[in-house]
N, C-alpha and C positions, 0 to 999 in steps of 0.2 A: 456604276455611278451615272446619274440622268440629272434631266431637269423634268419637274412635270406640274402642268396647268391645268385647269378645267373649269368650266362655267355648268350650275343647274339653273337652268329657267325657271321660275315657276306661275307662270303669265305670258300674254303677248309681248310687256312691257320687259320683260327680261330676256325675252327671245333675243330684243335687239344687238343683247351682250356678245351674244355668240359669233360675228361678225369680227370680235376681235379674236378668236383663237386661233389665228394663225399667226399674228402681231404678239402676242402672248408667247406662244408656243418660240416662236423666234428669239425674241430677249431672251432666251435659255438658251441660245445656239453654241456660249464655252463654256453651259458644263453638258453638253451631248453634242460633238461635231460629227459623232460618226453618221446617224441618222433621221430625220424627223419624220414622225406619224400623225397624225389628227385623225379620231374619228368624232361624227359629227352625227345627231340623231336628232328627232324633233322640239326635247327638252335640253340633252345633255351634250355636251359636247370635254372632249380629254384631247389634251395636247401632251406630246413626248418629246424631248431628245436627247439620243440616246448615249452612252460611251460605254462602249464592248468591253467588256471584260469577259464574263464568261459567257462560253459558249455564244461565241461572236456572229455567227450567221442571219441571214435576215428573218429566218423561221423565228428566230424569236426579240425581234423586235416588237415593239411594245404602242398601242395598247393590245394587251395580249387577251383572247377568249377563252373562255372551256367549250368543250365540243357543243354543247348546247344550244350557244351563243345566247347563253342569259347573265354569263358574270365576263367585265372584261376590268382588268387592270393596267394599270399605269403605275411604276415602281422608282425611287431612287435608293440605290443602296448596294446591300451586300447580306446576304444571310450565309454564313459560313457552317452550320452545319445542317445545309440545305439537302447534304446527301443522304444523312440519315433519315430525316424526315421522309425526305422522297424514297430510301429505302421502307418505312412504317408503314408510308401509304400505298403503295405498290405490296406489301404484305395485306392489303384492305380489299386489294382489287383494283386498285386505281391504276389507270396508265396515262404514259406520258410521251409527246410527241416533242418534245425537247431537252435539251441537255441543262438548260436554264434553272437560275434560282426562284428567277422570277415565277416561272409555272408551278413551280413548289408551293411556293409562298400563294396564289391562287388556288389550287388546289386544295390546300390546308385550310386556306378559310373559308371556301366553300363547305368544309366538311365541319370546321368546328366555330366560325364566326370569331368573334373578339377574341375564343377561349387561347386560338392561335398564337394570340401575342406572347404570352407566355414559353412557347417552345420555342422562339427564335433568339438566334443567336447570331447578333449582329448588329448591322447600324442600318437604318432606314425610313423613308417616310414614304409614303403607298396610299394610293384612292380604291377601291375596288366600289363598281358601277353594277347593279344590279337591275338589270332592263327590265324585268317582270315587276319586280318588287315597286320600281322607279325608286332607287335609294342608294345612296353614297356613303361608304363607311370608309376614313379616313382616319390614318394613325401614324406617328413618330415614335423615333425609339426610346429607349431607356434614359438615355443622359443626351440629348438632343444633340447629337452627331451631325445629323441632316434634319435643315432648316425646313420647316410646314407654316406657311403662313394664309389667310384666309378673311373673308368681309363677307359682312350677309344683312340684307334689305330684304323688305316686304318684297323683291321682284326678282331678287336671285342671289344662288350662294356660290362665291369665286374662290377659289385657292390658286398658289402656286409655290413655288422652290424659291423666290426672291420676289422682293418689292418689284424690281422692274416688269417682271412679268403680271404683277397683279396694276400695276401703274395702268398698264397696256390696254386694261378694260375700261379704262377712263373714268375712276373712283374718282371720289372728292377726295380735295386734300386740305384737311384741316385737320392743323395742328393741335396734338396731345399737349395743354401746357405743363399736364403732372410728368411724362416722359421729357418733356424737355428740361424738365426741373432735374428730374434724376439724373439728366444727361450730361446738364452743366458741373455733376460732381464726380459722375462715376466714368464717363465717355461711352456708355454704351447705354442702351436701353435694355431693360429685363424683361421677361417673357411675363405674361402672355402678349404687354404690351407693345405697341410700335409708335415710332412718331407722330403716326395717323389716329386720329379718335376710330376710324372708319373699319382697322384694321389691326387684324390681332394673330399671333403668335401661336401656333398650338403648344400646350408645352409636351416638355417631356415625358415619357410614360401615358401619354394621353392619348385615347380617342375619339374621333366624333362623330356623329351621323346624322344626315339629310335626308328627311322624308316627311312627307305628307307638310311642307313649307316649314318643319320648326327644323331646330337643333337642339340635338344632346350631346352631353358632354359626359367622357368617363375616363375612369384613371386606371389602366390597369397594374402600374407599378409605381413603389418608390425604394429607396434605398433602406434596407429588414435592419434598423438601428435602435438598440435601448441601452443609456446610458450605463443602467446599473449590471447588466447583462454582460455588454465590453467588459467591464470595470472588472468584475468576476469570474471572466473567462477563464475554465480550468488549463487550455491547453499551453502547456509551456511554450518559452521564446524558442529553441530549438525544434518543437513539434511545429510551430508557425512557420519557420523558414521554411522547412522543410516542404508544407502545404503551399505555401506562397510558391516557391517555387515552381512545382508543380503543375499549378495553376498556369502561371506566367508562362512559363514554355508552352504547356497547351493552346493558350490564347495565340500567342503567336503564331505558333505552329498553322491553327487554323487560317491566320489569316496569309498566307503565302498562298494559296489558293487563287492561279488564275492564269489565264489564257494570254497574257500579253505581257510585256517585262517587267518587272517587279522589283524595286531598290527600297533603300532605307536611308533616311533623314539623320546624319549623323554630326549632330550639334558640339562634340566634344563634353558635354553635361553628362552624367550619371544614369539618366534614364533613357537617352537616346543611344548610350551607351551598349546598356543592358540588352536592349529591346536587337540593335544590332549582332551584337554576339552570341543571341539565340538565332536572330534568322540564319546566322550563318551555319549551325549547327546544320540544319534543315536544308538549305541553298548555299550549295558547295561555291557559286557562283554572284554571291551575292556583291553588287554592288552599291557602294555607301554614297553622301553626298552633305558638304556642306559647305558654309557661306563662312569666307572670312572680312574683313575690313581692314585694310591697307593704313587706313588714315588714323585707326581708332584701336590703336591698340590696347585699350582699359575694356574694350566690350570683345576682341577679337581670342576665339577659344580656338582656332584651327588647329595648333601646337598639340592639342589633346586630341582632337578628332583624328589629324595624322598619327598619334599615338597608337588609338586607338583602333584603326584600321590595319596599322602596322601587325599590333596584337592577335586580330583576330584573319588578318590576312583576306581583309575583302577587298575588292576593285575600287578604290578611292579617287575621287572628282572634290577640287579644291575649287568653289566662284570666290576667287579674291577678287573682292571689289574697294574701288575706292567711294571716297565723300559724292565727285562729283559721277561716278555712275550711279550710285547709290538715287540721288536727287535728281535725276533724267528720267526714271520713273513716278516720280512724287505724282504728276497730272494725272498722266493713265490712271493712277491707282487713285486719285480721288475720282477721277469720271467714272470708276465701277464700282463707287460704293453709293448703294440708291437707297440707304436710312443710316442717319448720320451715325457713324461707327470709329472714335475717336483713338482706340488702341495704336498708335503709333510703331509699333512694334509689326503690326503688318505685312510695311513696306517691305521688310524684310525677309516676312514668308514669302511675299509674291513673288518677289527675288528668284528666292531658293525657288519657287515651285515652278518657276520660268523655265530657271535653267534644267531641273531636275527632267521635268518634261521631254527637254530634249534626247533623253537616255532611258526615259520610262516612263509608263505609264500608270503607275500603281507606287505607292511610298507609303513605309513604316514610318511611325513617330512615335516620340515617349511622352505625348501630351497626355493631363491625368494624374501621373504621379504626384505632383507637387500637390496637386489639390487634394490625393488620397491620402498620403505622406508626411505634410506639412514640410515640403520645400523652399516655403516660400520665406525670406527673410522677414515678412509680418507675421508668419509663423512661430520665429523664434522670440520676436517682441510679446506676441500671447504668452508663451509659454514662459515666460522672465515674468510677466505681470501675475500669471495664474500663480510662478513659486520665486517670488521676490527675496532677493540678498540684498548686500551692501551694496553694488554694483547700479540694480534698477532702484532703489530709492534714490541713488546721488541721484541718477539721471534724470531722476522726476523733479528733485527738488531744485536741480540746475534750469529747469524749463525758462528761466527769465534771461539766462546764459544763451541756452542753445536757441530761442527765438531770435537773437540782434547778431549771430555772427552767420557770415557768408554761408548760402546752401545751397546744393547744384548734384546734379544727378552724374554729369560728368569728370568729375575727378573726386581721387581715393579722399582725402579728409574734408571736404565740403559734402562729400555724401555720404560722411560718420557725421557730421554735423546736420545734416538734412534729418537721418534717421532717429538721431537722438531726439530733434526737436518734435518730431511728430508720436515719439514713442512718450515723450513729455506728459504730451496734450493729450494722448490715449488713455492713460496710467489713471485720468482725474474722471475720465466717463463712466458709464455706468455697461454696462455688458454688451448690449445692445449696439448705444453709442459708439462705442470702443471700434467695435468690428464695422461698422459705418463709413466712423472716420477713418480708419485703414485702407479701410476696400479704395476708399476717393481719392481725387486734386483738393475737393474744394469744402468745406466746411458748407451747412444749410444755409445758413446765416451769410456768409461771402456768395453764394453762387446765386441766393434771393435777389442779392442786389444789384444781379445784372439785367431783371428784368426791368421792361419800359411801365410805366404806369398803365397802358394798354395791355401787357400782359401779365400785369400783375391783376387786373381784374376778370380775365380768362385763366387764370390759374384756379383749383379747385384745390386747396390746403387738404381738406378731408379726404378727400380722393388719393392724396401724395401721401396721405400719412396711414392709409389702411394698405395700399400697394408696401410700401414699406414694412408694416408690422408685417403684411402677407408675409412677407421675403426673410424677414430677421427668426422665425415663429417655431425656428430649431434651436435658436440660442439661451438656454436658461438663464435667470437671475445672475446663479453661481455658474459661468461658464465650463466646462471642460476642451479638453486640446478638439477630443471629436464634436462637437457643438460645431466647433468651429469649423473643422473637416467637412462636414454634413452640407453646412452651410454655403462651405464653398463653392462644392459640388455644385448644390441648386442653384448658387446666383453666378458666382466666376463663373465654372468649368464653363455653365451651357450658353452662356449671354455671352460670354467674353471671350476666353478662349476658343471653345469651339466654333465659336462665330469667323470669327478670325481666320482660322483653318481654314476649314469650308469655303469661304470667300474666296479667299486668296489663290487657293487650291483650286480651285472648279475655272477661277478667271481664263485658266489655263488649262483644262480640263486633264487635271492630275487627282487621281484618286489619294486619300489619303486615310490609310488606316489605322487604328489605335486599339497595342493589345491591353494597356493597361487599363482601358474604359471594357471588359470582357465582365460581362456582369457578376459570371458566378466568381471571379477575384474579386471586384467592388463587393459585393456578397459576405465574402470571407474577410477581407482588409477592416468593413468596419463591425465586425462577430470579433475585434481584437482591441485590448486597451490600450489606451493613445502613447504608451509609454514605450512599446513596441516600434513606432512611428518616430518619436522625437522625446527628447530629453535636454538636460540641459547643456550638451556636449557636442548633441549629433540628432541631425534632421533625415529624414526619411529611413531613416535607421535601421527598419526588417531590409528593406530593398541593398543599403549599401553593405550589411552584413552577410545577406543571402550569397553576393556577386562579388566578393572581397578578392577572391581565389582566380577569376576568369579575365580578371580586366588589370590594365594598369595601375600598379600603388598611388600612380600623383593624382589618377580621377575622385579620391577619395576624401571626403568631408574638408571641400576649400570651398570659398565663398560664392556664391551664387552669381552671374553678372548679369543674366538674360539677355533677352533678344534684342537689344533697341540700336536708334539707327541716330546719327549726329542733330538730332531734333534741334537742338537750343543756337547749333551755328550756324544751321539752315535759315531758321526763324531772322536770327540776326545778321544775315546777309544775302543768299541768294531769296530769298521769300518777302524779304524785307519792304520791297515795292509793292507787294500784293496785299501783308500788311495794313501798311501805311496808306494806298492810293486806292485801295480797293476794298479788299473784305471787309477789313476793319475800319476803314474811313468814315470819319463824322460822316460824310453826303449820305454814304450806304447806308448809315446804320439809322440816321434819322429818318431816310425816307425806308427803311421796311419796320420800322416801330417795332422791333420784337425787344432791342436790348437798349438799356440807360448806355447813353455814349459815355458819359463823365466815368462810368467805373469799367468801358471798357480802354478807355483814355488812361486809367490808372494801370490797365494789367500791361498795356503796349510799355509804360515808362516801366514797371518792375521789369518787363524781358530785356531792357536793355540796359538795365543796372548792374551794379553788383555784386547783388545778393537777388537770382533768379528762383531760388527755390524749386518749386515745382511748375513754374509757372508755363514754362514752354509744354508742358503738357495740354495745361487749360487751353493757351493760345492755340493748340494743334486742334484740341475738341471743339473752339471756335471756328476756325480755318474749315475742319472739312465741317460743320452746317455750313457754312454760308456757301461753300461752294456748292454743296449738295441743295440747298436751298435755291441760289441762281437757275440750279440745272431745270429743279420741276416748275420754273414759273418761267 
């Protein structure tokens, strides 16, 4: 796992660029503290830094040549069946002067170009520089594990691993008002876009290439999905577990792979569960690891993770933390986010990957599942609306009920009344809609109105509304469970989720791998009808049936809580200054004209009402722009 930058000139006037790749190459110094590289040529220049994992020596620090010296790369990642490959090609004639995946992964595309992408298996984003050709081919993995981001002018084309590192070339920075728009509802921004008009996202399964001053853009995967296909799949529920299983142990398996200590993220949840009790199959020694909360015992799962670890008899690390250590990190962790990135839930990986660091360098996670699975409690709201009883019609038709009584994410029946009212308002959309307003805080229409008259005439409607269909374009009229699954996949897993990880994970230069994102299970998971997944009983349902046998009886089909962290009492007390006197304050907010103060005036009075709803999430996706905002100007 690295960080990696690079600038192509293509003029004198972009030569200038190059001047920053060492200031580039630097902003990536926590996710590669083991080493830095730059090399530097008349046009091109590649910045690296590096975090060892395999084959840890300086021979193969990065950017790495062929003997030639006409192809060099700069790598982040993992290719886990890098040995086979490097077995293939060594059956070719090839040799190899390191132990690395990295020179594999070089090697292989020197001999087969893009065709390469296809035989890896694993997570990564990779430049490879071709001196002769003068040409850059650059590619991301399958479900966008590791982040590729990039900008290109008539005078030069920039990439790097993180905003901060593309900042560092001294781009313009003018603001996306269609990503901000998406921003104010969903708290992240979707791929391929960024906050920046300037600067864009590669997405997943994508590559692309620099030569002779243009770019091309190609796709060389997506998820092998046909509605009527699943629907008709011959293979029985027992021949699936069976397969899945299979699968899933191999995934893992592979991913224990590696030169330095290696634990598992163990959440007390179901899939972090799973994913634990295989490594330990394989790593007699495995050590586990998770986060409990002292203060917050409605979100606090430790009880099961100790379960769990009991279970399977791994070395167990308990971070109980309380409210206020919890919020002594809150600063740091907005000062490292350099594109506004509102998932509140973070804080909490950072946490965990703080402390896990300490004990390792390498961590399993059961990120993935819910999104392949349907985990997710908007999952089971689809699945109620797709086969409606007596049950979802009251609920729909109570909507004038469930909108006027108290709703709050922190306690058990304000947040049965939270779900109901938004499951209300879902029930009346249209398919599309539906899944829109689930995914968000904010309705269009609410989150419109906090623009200034100023940004409302730099907003582009057409622009926000063809990104949008872009994103929704797996959902039919007549939805099914996998529509929805699919969907996920493309916009949650890779924008949100995985974003999240990644960040959070690398802040602290902790690798973090995922077997259930192994392509060829994604592969198989949706080759299977959604009924296999979820019903109207039991969610992710092949997984907790496959593992019924291995794990604790209490892990098994109770209510989801997730990751979050005392958002609403923070907002309402220790933040409360910053708030009121700062981020949000009439002064600030009139003189940077992005937002209508009068309806940011109205969401400060709901967070300290009675009935907060969801609101402290909005306010949190306010909080870190503005902070993030402060920072670049």
């Amino acid at each position: 796992m690295c960080g990696i930058t690079g600038v192509f000139a293509f003029n004198l006037v972009g030569k200038f660029s190059k001047i920053n790749i060492a200031a580039a190459t630097a902003a990536l110094a926590h996710r590669g503290p083991d080493s830095q590289s730059i090399h530097v040529d008349e046009w091109v220049c590649l910045g690296h830094r590096r975090l060892s994992i395999i084959d840890t020596r300086d021979i193969a620090n990065q950017p790495l040549w062929d003997e030639n010296k006409r192809y060099s790369i700069i790598f982040n990642g993992e290719i886990f069946n890098f040995r086979e490959l490097r077995h293939e090609l060594q059956q070719k004639g090839i040799s190899f002067f390191t132990e690395s995946d990295t020179e594999v992964l070089l090697k292989l595309f020197i001999l087969e170009k893009e065709n390469c992408l296809n035989k890896l298996n694993g997570f990564f984003s990779f430049c490879v520089y071709d001196s002769q050709e003068q040409s850059l081919f650059v590619a991301r993995d399958r479900y966008g594990i590791k982040p590729l981001l990039y900008a290109m002018d008539d005078d030069k084309f920039l990439f790097g691993s993180e905003m901060k590192s593309i900042l560092a070339y001294g781009i313009e920075k003018e603001i996306d008002y269609s990503s901000l728009f998406t921003y104010l509802q969903l708290n992240y921004i979707p791929a391929p876009n960024t906050i920046f008009s300037k600067v864009k996202k590669l997405m997943p399964g994508h590559f692309l290439r620099v030569r002779n001053r243009q770019l091309t853009l190609g796709k060389y995967y997506s998820i092998p999905y046909d509605s009527d296909k699943a629907a008709r799949n011959p293979m029985t529920y027992d021949a699936s577990k069976k397969k899945f299983k299979s699968l899933l142990e191999a995934s893992v398996q592979r991913r224990l792979v590696s030169d330095v200590p290696l634990g598992s993220f163990l959440s007390g949840g179901i899939d972090s569960s799973v994913i634990a009790a295989l490594a330990k199959r394989h790593k007699p020694d495995l050590h586990t690891f998770s986060i409990g909360f002292k203060d917050e015992k409605f979100f606090d799962e430790t009880e099961y993770a100790r379960a769990v670890a009991k279970h399977i008899q791994s070395e167990h690390t308990i971070f109980s933390l309380t409210n206020n250590d919890l919020y002594e990190e809150v600063h740091s962790i907005l000062d490292s986010i350099d594109e506004p990135f509102g998932d509140s839930s973070a804080i909490a990986v950072n946490i965990l990957s703080k402390q896990t660091r300490k004990h390792a360098t390498v961590a399993l996670s059961g990120d993935g599942a819910d999104e392949l699975l349907g985990g997710y409690n908007k999952h089971a709201a689809f699945y109620r609306t797709l086969h409606p009883g007596w049950k979802e019609n009251t609920a729909s038709i109570l909507g004038s009920i469930w909108s006027i009584l108290p709703k709050s994410r922190h306690a058990p029946f304000s947040n049965t009344v939270r779900q109901l009212n938004k499951f209300a308002e879902g029930s009346k959309l249209s398919s599309t809609e539906r899944y829109w307003r689930w995914a968000g805080f904010a309705k269009e229409s609410v989150a419109g109105k906090l623009f200034s008259s100023e940004s409302q005439q730099k907003f582009m409607r057409q622009e926000y509304d063809a990104r949008k269909a872009e994103l929704l374009k797996t959902i039919s009229s007549k939805e099914s469970m996998n529509d929805i699954l699919l969907t996920d996949m493309n916009v949650v897993l890779s924008n949100d989720m995985l974003t999240k990880v990644d960040l959070m994970s690398m802040a602290h230069s902790l690798e973090v791998r995922v077997p259930f994102l192994d392509y060829e299970l994604v592969n198989f998971i949706f080759s299977l009808p959604d009924n296999f997944k979820i019903d109207g009983v039991m969610r992710k349902k092949i997984l907790q049936d496959s593992y019924r046998d291995i794990l604790p009886a209490e892990l098994y089909n109770r209510p989801k809580k997730g990751f979050e962290v005392p958002l609403l009492k923070w907002l309402r007390n220790e933040m409360k200054s910053i708030i009121k006197d700062d981020l949000l304050s009439e002064k600030f907010i009139r003189e940077q004209s992005i937002f209508e103060y009068a309806e940011i005036k109205k969401l400060k009075r709901k967070l300290f009402s009675f009935n907060p709803g969801d609101i402290h999430a909005r306010i949190w996706g306010l909080v870190v722009f503005q902070w993030w905002w402060k920072k670049i100007h």
